[in-house]
C-alpha positions as CSV (number, residue, x, y, z in Angstrom):
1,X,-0.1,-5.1,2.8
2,X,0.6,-3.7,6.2
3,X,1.8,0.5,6.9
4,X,3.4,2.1,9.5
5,X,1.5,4.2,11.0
6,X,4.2,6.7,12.0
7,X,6.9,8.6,9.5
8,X,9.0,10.7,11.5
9,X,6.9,13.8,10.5
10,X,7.5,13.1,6.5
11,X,5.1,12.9,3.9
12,X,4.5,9.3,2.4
13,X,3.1,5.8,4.0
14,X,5.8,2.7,4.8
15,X,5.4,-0.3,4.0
16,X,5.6,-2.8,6.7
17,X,5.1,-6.1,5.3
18,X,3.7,-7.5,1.9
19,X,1.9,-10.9,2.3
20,X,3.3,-13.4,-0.5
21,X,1.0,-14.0,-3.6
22,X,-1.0,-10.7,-2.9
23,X,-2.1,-8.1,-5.6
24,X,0.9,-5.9,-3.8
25,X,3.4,-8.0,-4.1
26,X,2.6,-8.9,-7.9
27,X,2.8,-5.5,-8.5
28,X,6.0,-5.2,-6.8
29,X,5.8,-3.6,-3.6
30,X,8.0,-4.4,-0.9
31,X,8.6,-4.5,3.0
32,X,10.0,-0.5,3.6
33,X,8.8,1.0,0.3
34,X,7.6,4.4,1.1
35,X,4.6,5.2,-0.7
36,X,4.6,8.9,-1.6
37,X,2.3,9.8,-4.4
38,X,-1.3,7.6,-5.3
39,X,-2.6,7.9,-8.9
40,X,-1.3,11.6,-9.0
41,X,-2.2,12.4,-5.6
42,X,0.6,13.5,-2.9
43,X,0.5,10.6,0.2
44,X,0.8,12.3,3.5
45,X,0.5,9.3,6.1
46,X,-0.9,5.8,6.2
47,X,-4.4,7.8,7.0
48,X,-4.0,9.4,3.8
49,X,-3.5,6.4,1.7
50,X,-5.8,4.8,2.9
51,X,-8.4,7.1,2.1
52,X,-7.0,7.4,-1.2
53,X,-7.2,3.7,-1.9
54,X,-11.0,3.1,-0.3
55,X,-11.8,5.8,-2.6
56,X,-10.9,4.2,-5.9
57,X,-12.7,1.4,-7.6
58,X,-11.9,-1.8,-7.5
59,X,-10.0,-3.5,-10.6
60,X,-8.6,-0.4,-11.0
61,X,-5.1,0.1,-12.3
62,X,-3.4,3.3,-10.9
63,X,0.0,4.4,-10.4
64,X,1.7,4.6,-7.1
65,X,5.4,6.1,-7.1
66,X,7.6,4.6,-3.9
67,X,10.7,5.6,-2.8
68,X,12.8,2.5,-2.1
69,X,16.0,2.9,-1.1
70,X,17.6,6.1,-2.7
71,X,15.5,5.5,-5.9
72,X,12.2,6.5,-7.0
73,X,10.0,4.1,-8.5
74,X,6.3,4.0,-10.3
75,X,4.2,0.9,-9.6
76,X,1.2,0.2,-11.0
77,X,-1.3,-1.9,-8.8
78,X,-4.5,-3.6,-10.0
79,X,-6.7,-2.1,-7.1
80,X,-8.7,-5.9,-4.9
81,X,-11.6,-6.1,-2.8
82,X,-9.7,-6.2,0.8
83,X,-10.7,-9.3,2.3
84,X,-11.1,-9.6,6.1
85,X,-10.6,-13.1,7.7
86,X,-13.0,-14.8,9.6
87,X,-13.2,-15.4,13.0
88,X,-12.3,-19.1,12.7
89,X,-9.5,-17.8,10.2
90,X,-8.0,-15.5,13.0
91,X,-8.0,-18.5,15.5
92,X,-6.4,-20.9,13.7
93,X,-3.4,-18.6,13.7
């Protein structure tokens, strides 16, 4: 799951893309959801969230509420192991 760094100064983290099959889109995140609160805690910027996520164990199920659209919703992710590709993954892109 990608973020936007930037928010035009308002609290939360945007979504910028949701790779197909991953534990964020089986959840039900989507491309432009704004995350504002994780498990109970308020979301400030992508910084924020992803502090808030390294700091929660894995397999975890928590409760992130999005704004999408004009409606507020509750998720409720099963908290992975990020994976980072290999070398040889990154060049065969």
């Amino acid at each position: 799951m990608g973020i936007y760094r930037g928010n035009e100064g308002r609290p939360g983290a945007i979504i910028r893309e949701v790779s197909p099959d991953s534990p964020a889109a089986e959840a039900g995140f989507l491309a432009k959801d704004k995350i504002i609160e994780f498990d109970g805690r308020p979301v400030l910027d992508a910084a924020s969230l992803v502090r808030l996520v390294s700091q929660t164990e894995v397999d975890s199920e928590v409760d992130v509420k999005v704004v999408r659209g004009e409606e507020e919703l509750l998720l409720h992710p099963q908290i992975a192991q990020r994976t980072v590709p290999s070398l040889s993954q990154e060049q065969e892109r």
